[in-house]
N, C-alpha and C positions, 0 to 999 in steps of 0.2 A: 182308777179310770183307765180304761184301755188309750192304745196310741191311736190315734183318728187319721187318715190321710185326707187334706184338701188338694184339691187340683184348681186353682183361676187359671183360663183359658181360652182367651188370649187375657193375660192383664193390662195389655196398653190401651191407651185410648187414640194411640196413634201408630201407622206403623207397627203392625201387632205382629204375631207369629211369635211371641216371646209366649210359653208354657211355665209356670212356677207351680211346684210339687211340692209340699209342704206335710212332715208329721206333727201332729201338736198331741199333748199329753197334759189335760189340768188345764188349757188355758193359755199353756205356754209352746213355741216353738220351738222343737228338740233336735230337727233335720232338714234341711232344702234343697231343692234340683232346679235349676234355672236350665229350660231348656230350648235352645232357637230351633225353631222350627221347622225352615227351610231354607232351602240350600243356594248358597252362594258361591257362583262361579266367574264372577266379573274377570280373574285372575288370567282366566285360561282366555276367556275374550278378547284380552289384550295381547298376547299374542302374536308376532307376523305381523302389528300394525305400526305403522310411521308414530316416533314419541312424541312427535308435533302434534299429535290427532288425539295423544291419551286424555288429555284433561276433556274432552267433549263426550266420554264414553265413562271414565269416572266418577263425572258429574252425576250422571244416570244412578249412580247407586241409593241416591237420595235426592227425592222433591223436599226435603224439610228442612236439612242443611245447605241449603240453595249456596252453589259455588263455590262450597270449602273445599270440596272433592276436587274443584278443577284447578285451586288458586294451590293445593297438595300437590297434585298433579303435576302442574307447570313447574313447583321448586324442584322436584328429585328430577326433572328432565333438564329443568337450568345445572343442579346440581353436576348431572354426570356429564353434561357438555362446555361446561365454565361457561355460561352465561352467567354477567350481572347486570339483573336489570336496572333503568335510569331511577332515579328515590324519586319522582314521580309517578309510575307505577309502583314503588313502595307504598308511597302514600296513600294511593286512587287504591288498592289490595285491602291496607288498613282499615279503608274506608267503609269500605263492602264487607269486610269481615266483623268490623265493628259495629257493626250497623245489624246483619244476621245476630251477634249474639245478644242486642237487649233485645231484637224481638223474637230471636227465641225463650228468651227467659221470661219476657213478660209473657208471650202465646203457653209456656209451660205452668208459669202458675196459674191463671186464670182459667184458662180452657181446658188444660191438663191434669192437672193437681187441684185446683182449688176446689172442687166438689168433694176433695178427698177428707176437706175439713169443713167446707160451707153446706149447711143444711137448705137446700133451697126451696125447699117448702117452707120450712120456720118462719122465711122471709114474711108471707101472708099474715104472720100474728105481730109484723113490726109496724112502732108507731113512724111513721113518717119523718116528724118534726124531731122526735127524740134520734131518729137516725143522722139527720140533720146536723142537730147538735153533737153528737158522736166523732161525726166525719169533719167538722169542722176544726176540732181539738186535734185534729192527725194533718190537716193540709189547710191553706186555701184553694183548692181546687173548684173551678167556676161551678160545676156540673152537683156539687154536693149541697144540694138546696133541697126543702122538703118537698117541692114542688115536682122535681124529677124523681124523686122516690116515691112520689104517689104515684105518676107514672109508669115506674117498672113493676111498683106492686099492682098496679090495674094490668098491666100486658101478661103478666105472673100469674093475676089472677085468670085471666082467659085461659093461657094452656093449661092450668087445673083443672079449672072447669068442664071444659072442653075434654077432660078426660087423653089429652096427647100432651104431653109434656116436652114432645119435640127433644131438644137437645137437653132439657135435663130429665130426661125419658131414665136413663141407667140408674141410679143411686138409691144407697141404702137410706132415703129416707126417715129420719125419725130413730135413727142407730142411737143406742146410749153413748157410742165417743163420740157424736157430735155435739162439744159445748159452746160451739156461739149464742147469742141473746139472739131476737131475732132481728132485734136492729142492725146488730154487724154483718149479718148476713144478709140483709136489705143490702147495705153498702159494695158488698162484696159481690152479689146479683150483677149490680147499675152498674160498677165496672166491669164486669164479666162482659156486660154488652158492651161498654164503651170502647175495650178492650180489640174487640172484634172490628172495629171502624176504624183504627187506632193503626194495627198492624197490616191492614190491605193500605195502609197512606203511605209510611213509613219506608215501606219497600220498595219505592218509588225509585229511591237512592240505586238500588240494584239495575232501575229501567233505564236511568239518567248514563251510568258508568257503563253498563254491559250491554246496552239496547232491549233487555227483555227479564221479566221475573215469573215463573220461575226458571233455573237454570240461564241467567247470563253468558255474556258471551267472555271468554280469554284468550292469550295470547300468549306462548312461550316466550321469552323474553318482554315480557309488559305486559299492558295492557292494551288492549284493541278501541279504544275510544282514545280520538284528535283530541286535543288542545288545540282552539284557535276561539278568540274573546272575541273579533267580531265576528265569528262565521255564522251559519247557521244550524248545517249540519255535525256541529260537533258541541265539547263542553265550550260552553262558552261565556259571557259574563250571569245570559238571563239562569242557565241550567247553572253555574257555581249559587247564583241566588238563593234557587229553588232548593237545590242542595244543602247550605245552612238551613232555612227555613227547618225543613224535615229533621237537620240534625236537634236545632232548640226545639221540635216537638216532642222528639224523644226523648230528649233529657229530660224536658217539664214532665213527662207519661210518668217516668222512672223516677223522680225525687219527690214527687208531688200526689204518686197514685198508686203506683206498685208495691214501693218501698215501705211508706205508710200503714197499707193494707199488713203486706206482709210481718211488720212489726207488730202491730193488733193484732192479726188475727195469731200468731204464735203467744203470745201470751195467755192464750186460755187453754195453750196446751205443752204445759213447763215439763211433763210427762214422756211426751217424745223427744226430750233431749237426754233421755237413757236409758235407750236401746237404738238400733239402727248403726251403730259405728261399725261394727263389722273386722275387714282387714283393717291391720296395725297397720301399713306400709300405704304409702300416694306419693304419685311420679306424676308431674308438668315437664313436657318440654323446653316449655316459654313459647313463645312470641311476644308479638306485634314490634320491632325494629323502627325506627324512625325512618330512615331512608337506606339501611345496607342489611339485608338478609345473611348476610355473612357473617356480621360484627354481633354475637351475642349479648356485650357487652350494653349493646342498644338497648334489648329486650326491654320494654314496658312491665311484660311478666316475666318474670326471671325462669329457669328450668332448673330444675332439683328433684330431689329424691329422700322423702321421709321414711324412717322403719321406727317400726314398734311406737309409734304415736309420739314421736322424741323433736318438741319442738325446740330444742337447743341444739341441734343438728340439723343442717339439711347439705348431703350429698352432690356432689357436681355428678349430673347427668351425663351418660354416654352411653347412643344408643346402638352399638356393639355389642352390648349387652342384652341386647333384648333376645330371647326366645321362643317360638312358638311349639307348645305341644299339641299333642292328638291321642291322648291314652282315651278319652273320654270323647271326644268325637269320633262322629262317621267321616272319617278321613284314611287312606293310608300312610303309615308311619314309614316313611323311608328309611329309618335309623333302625327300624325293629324291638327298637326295647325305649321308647319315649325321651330322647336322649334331649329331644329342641333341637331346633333349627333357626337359627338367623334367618329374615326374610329374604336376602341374597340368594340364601341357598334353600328357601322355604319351596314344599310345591300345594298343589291343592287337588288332591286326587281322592273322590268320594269314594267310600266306599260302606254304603247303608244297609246295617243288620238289625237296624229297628224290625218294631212289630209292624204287621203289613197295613197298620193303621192306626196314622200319627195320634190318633184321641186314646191308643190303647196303655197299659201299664208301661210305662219306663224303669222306675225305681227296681234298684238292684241289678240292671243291664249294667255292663263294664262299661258302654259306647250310649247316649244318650243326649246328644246336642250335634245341630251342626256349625254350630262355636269352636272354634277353638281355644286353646288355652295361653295367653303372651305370659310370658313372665317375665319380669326384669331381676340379675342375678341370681335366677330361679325362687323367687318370693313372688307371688300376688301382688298387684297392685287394685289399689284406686285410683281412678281418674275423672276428670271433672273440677267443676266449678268448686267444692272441699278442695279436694287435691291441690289446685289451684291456691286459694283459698290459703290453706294450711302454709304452705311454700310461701307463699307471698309475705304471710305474716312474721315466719319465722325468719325469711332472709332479711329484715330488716323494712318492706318496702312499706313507706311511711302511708302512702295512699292509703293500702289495704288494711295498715294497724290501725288507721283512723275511722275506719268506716265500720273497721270489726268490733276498735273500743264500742263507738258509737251504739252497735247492736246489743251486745253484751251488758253496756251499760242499764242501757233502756228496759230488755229484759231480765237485768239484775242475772245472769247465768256468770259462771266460769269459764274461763278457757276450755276445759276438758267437753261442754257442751257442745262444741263444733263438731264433736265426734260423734256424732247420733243421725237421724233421720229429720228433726231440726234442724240441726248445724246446717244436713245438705243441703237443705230447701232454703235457708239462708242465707249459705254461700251464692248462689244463687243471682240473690239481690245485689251481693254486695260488686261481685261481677259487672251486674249493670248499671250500676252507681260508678264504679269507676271506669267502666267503659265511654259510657255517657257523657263524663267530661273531657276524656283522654279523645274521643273524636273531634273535637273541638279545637285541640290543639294540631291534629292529622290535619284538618280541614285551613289552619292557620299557614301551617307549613307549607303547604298547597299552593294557594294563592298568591303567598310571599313569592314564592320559585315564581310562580306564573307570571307575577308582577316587574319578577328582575329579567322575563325575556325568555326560561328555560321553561319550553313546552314538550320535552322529547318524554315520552310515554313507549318507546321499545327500543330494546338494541335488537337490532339484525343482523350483526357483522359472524354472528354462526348458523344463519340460518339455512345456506347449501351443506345437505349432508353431506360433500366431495369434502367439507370443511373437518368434518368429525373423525375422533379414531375409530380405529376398526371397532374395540370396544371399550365398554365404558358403562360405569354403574354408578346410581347419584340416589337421594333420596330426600322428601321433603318430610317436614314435619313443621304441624302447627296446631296451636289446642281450639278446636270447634269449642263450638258450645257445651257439649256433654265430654269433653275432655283430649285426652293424646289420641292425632288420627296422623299415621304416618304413611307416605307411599313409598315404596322399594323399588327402583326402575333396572335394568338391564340391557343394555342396548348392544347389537353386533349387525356389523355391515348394514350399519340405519334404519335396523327393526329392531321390535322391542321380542326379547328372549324368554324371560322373565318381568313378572310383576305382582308386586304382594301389595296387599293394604292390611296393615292393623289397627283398629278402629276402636272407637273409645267403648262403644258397647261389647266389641270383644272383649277388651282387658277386662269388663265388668260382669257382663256375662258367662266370664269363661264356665265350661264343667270345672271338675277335678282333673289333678294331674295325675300323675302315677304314685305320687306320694301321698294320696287321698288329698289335698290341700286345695281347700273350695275356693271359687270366683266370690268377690265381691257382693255378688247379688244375691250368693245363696248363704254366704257370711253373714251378711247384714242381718238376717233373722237370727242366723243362728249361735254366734259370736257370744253375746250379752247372757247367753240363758235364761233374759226374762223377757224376751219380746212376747207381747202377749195376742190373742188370738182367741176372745171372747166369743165369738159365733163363726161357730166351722160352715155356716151356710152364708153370712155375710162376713165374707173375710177382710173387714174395712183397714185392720191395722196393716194387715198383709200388703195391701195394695199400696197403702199410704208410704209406706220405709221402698218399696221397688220404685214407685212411683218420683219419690225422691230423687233417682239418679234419672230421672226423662231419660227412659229405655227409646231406643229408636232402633229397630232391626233391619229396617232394611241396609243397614251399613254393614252389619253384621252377619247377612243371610239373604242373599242376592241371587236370582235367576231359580226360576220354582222348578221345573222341570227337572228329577236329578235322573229319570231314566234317557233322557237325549233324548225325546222325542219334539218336533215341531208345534211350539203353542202357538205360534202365529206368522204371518209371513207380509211385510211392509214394505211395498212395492211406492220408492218416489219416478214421478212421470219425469 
């Protein structure tokens, strides 16, 4: 059989401009090109502007990671000016961070991914009552009655009918890899929707801490939200109220609805836990700190560095070592021969010899993403919730071994199953299972301080530049949701000189280097040699293993314009 080339284009269902280039031979996936689409210049933006002002311009790189970018932001500026903020904006950062990743992880499998396994037609041939008692054996969750499943199956039936399927308009419908019954897929529907009402509440926490979502507000040195318990205008007894409230919703979403799901419905598909692993190698920085962004020691997640899938090892991190190439990007190479660059001394200078139109042939172009390539120690990594994930289990951290036992058990797999397309989707949950509880204790600590009298939420004692040195370089780093996002600052005579971001869908994203040595995303197919790839016109597996790492480009591929010309002009009165 000849080599067939697929192109999916865009494959995200969020945040698209991510291109995946695919040869299959038999069935099977032989070759891959991950290519970002368009071009991001936030770097050069930053530029000549006050570092006090960078996290509001940062932010901008992404509506979906709401605030990771600024809360990034503010560390590498605390970083190169020795600001340490009070452990009540530790906590109040936690909070809002921790809060972002279950509902990122829930918005990813549900709305994201979950069509990638849920047949939501099938749903129409389930019984009700039988889905009832399905859903019952997985949780007490109030809503799982056959009464509401008759319900979503009549709303279901309307958009059939109706011939507009609205938001499940896209899907390969009726694919032979979809094996749910259609009971589970009733179930999986109801939450789909409940899902939707779930995370517009949720985020609330964001409105409460930073005045507004999306993109809240921050503050170099803290946070920019009072403490005062009787005021009005600030956090105060009724908002700390409201704030738990939201935090027990999301835990009850997450152990009661998400987690559930997600264990069921991976059981009908024991299949995808081998293929999808990809790179040998995953790097976490760590976060989440109790109250000192300094003392690593803190870290909730710990930072490490896995190679060749060796979970009797994990590396102490130092990111010194990070790299970034441009053999394979439209970028120029300052070093002339793809040597890396430390983002210190990273620049970001386009320079596009694509064809003169993005839908045309790539494959076999030397230059083919506007990605570029991080490497840590010069090896590929992965990043993300696995990565994570991986790190966690192997440093010992009991949370993460008990939650991982717990899945593994369930679905009767092996350790080595974390390494697949599975695994990642997985990791995923287990993320939000221990995120979900670990706010609870951020929100106790809170309170406590607040209780003993200490309500300071910023230091200001650096906040006149006449305070600062002439120069000065700092950098943050914290793991988002889709994994390592670091910022690189620069600062001389109180502007900023320099500014790089390396972002989790970069590391995953990445092209090739000069050593041919593929990204993550185009490994994951091709790695295994059996990733399969049964219909080159519905490429369901394809989707499903990228879909896996919740690709997000605009972190990765920022400011569309790469000829400098004027797309719009924002005139405030």
């Amino acid at each position: 059989m000849a080599v067939r080339k697929v192109v999916v284009d865009p494959i995200t269902r969020i945040e698209g401009h991510l291109r995946m280039e695919v040869q299959a031979e038999n069935g099977i996936i032989k070759d891959a090109w991950a290519t970002a689409a368009q071009f991001r210049g936030i770097e050069l933006v930053m530029r000549g502007r006050d570092p006090r002002d960078a996290w509001a311009f940062t932010q901008r790189i992404c509506g979906v990671c709401t605030g990771t970018h600024a809360i990034v932001s503010c560390k590498a500026v605390e970083d190169a000016l020795g600001i340490k903020i009070p452990p009540n904006a530790q906590l109040i950062r936690n909070l809002v961070e921790g809060i972002q990743q279950i509902h990122d992880h829930v918005v990813h499998f549900y709305h994201l991914h979950a069509l990638d396994w849920v047949d939501v037609v099938s749903a129409l041939k389930a019984d009700p009552a039988e889905a009832a008692r399905i859903a019952g054996t997985l949780s007490t969750w109030p809503s799982n009655s056959a009464g509401n499943f008759k319900e979503v199956q009549n709303r279901l039936k309307k958009f059939v009918d109706s011939g507009q399927l609205g938001i499940f308009a896209n899907g390969y419908w009726g694919h032979p890899a979809y094996k749910l019954p259609p009971e589970v897929n009733l179930i999986a529907v109801a939450h789909y929707l409940e899902a939707l009402d779930w995370q517009r509440e949720i985020v609330r926490v964001h409105a409460i801490f930073g005045g507004k979502n999306p993109h809240p507000n921050f503050l170099v040195g803290g946070m920019a939200c009072a403490i005062n318990i009787e005021g009005t205008a600030t956090i105060n007894a009724e908002r700390l109220a409201t704030i738990k409230s939201l935090l027990d919703t999301a835990q009850a979403f997450v152990e009661r609805v998400y987690w559930p799901d997600l264990l069921a419905i991976a059981s009908f598909y024991p299949e995808t836990a081998t293929y999808g692993g990809g790179t040998p190698n995953f790097l976490s920085y760590g976060d989440f700190p109790d109250t000192d962004p300094t003392d690593r020691a803190q870290y909730y997640f710990p930072a490490g560095v896995i190679y060749n899938k060796d979970l009797s090892h994990v590396e102490e991190f130092d990111q010194q070592y990070i790299r970034e190439h441009v053999h394979s990007s439209w970028f120029k190479d300052p070093t002339q021969d793809d040597a890396g660059l430390h983002p210190w001394q990273g620049e970001t200078d386009p320079a596009y010899d694509g064809p003169p139109e993005p839908w045309q042939e790539l494959q076999g172009r030397d230059r083919y993403s506007w990605a570029k390539a991080p490497r840590y120690k010069g090896k590929a990594m992965e990043v993300g919730p696995l990565a994570r994930t991986l790190i966690q289990y192997a440093s010992g951290h009991k949370d993460t071994q008990e939650v991982v036992n717990e899945a593994l058990g369930r679905l009767k797999a092996p350790a080595a199953a974390l390494f697949s397309t599975l695994g990642r989707t997985a990791a995923r949950g287990v993320d939000a299972r221990l995120i979900a509880v670990r706010n609870q204790h951020w929100f106790n600590l809170l309170t406590q301080r607040i209780a003993s009298g200490d309500t300071r939420v910023h230091d200001g004692s650096k906040w006149d530049p006449s305070t600062w040195p002439k120069r000065a370089e700092g950098v943050g780093l914290v793991e988002a949701p889709r994994g390592a996002l670091g910022h690189w600052v620069q600062i001389e005579d109180g502007k900023i000189t320099r500014y790089q971001c390396v972002v989790p869908t970069t590391w995953n994203a990445s092209p090739r280097d000069k050593a041919g040595v593929r990204g993550a995303f185009e490994d994951s197919l091709v790695a295994s040699g059996t990733h399969p790839l049964h219909d080159e016109k519905q490429p369901l597996e394809l989707i499903r293993t990228i879909h896996s790492f919740d690709p997000c480009m605009a972190c990765g591929v920022h400011v569309l314009d790469a000829t400098g010309a004027t797309v719009t002009e924002v005139k405030i009165q």
